[in-house]
C-alpha positions in Angstrom: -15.3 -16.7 80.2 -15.8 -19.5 82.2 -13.9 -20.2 85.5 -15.2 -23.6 86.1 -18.0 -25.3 86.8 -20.8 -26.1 89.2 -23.5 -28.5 90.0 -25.9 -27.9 92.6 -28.3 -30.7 94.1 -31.0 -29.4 96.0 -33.2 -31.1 99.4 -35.4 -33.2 100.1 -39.1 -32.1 99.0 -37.4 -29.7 96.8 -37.3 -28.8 93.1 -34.4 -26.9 91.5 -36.1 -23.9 90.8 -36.6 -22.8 94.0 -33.0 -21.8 93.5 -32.8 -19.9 90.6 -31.8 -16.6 92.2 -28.8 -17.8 93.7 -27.6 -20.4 90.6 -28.2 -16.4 88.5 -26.1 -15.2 91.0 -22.9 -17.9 90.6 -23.6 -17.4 87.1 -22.7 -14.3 87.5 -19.7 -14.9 89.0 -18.2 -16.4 86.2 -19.5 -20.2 86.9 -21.0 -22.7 84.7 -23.8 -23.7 86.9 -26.2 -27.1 86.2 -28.5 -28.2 88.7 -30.3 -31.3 89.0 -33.3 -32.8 90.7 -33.3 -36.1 92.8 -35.0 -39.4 90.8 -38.7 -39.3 92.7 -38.5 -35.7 93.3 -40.0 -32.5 91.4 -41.6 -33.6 88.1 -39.5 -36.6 88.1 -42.5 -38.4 89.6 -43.0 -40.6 92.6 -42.1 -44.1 94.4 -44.5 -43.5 97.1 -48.4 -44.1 97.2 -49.7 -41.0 95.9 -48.8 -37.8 94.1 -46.9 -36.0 97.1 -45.1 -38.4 99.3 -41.4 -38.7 98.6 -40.3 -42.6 99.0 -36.8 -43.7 98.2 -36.0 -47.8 99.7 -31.8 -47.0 100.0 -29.9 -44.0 99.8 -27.5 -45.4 97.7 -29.9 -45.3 94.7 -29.4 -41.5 95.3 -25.9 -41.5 95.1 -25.4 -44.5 92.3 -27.6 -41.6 90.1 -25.3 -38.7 91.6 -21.9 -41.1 90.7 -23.3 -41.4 87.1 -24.7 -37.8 86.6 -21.2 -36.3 87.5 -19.7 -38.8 85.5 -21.1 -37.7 82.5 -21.7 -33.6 83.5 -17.6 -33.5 84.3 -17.2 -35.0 81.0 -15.0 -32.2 78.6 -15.0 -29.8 81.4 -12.2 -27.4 81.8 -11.4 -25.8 85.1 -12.5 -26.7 88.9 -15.6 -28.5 89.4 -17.8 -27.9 92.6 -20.4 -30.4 94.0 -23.1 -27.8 96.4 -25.8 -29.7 98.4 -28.2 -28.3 100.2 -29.8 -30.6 103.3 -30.7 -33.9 102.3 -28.4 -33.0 99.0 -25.8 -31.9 101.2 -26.0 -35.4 102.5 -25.5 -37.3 99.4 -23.0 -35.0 98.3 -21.0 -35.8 101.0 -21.3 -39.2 101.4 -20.6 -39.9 97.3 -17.8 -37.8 97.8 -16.6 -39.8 101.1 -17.3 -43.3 99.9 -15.1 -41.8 96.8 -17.8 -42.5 94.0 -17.5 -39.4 92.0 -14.9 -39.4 89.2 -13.5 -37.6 88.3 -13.2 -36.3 92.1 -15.2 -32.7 92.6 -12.3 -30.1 93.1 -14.5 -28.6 96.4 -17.3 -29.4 98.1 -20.0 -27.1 99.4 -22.5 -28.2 101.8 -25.6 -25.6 103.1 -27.6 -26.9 105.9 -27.2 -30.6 105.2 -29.0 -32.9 106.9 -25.9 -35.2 108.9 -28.9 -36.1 111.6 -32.6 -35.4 112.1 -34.4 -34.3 114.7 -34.5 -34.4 117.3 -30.7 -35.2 118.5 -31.0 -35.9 122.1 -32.3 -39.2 120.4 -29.3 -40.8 119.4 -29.1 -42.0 115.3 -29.4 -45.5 116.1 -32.0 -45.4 118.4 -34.0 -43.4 115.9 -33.3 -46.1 113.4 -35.0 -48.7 115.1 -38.3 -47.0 115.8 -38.6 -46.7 112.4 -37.7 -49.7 111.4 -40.5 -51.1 113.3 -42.6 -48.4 112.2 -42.2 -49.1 108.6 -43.0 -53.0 109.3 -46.4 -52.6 110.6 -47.7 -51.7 107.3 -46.8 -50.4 103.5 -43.1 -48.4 104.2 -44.2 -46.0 101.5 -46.9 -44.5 103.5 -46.1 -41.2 105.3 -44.2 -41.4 107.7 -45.5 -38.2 109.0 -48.5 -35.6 108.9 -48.4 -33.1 106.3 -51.2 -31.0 107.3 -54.4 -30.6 109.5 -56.1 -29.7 106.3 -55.2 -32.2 103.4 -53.6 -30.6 100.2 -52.9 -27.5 102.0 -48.6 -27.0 103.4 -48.5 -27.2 107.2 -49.2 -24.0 109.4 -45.6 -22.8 110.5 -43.7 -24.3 107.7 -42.4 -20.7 106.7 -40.8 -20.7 110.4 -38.8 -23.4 110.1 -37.2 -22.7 106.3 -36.7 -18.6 106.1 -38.1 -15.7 107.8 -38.1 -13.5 104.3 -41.7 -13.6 102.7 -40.9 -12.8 99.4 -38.7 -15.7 98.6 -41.0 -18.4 100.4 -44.1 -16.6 98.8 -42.1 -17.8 95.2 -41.9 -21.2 96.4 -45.4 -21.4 96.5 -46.1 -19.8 93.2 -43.7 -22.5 92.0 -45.9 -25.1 93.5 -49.7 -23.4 91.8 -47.9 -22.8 88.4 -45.9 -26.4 88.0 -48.2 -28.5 90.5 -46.0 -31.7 89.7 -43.4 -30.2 92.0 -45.8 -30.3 95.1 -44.0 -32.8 97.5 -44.8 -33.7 101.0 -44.0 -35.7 103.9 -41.3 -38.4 103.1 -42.2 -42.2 104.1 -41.2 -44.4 106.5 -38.9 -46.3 104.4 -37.5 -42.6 103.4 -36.9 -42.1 107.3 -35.5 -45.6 107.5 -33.1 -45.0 104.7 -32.3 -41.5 105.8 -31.3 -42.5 109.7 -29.4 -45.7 107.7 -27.2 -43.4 105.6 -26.7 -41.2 108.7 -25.4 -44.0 110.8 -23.0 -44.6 107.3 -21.7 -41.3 107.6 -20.6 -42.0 111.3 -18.8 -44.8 110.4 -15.0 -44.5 112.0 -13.0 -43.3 109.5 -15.2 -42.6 106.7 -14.9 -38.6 106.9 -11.3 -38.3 108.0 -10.5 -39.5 104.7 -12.0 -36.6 102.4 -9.1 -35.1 101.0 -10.7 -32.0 99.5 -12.3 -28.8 100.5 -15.2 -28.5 102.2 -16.8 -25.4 102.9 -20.0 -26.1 105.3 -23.1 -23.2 106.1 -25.1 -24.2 108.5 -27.3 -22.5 111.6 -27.5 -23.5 115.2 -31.0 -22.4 114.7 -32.1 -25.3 112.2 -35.0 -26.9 113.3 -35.0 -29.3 110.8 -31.4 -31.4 110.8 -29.2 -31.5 113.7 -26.9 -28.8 113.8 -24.5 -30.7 116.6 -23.8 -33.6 113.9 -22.6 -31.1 111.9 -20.6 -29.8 114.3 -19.1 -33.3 114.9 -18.8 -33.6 111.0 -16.8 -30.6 110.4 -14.2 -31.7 113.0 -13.8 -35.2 111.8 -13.2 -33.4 107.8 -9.8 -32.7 107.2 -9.8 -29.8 105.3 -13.3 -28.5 106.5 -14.6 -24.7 107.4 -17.6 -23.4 108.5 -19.5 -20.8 108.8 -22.5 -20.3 111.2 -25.6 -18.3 112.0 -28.0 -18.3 114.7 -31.7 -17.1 114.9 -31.3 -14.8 112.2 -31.6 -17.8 109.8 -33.8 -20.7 108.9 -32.8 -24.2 107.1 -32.9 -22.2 103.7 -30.2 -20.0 104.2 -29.9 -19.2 100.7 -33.5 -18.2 100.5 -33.1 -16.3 103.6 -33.6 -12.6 104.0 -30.6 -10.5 102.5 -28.6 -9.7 105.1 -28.1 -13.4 106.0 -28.3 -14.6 102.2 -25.7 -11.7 101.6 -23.2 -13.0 104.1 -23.4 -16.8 103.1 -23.0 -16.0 99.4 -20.3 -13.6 100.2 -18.4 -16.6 102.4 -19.0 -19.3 99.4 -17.7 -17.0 96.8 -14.7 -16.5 99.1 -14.0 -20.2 99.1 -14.9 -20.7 95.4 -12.1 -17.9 94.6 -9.8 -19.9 96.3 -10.7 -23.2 94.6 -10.5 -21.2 91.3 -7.3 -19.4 91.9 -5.6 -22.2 93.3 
């Protein structure tokens, strides 16, 4: 039976099933688990100018759909419900939750490696900001706002570095990508970046975080080359009822699709947490 129920939002650029192990594996312990893919994202199709660059104009389009998803997904449900966001997911998830948009309210948060500032940090968020608006004003915002790859429609050399250092679980990304190509995704656009380093400068806002009144459980590595791990840092201490738990080297911005022992020892901390939402 049952002990509740979970929805997990995944990153930017990503597409649900990259995830399937680990929603099997809270399945298994006893969870209804849903996940969902962002509007312009996966098969969902895309804002930007072509088939692979992910555009979005505000944030809060992302978390109006997140507000009215939940709404309707907590709808008859017994037991807890947990909200789990990885990166640019765990973003959203957090600021819905923070700007109190989801109702009924999620029972626990869980956040994985999400993306509270990007790289890199000695830059501060809104410094960032106005490069790129500028940036986005000298031409169409929904052009890439970065390079994908030296040779166009193949993934970047090093990419595999920066998410997970186990080859079997990025080498099933990729057969995702050959077998559904509508899930290909690539660089975001400059609006994207402009609407990303906006929303981060929301977050910030005095205040804003030191009113979540609900569990947060945050994974996260000091290794991440992709978000800023210090503003996560920063977030977890502003969160009242926040915990973390962190690697280092060992793991990449996909912890969950990290090699075992690392994957092992995050699961083994979010179960922990989610048997305390359950049981409480």
């Amino acid at each position: 039976m049952a002990c509740g129920s979970l929805l997990f939002m995944p990153g930017r650029g990503d597409a649900y099933e990259k995830y399937l192990e680990v929603l099997d594996h809270w399945h298994g312990q006893g969870w209804r688990v849903t996940a969902a893919d962002w509007r312009g994202q996966a098969g969902s199709g895309r804002f930007g100018p072509d088939e692979v660059t992910g555009h979005i104009s505000e944030f809060t389009e992302w978390t109006a759909d997140l507000s009215a998803f939940w709404r309707e997904w907590s709808a008859g449900r017994d037991g807890p419900k947990v909200l789990v966001g990885h990166s640019m997911g765990g973003h959203l998830a957090l600021r819905a939750v923070a700007e109190r948009l989801l109702d009924p309210a999620p029972d626990s948060v869980v956040l994985i490696a999400p993306m509270l500032d990007v790289r890199p940090e000695v830059v501060p968020p809104a410094l960032k900001h106005t490069f790129a608006h500028f940036m986005s004003r000298l031409g169409d915002p929904r052009r890439p706002g970065w390079k994908w790859s030296e040779k166009p429609g193949e993934l970047p050399e090093g990419r595999q570095a920066l998410l997970t250092h186990d080859d079997e679980r990025y080498a099933d990304e990729l057969w995702w990508r050959r077998e559904r190509p509508e899930l290909v995704m690539g660089p975001g656009s400059w609006g994207w970046v402009v609407a990303s380093l906006a929303s981060i400068r929301r977050l910030n806002s005095p205040g804003l975080l030191e009113a979540v009144d609900l569990p947060v459980f945050i994974v996260a590595t000091r290794a991440d080359r992709l978000v800023g791990s210090r503003a996560i840092h920063h977030a977890a201490a502003r969160l009242p009822l926040a915990r973390t738990l962190w690697f280092g080297p060992e793991a990449g911005h996909e912890i969950l699709r990290e090699a075992d022992p690392v994957r092992q020892q995050a699961l083994a901390g979010i179960d922990a947490f989610l048997e305390e939402v359950r049981t409480t």
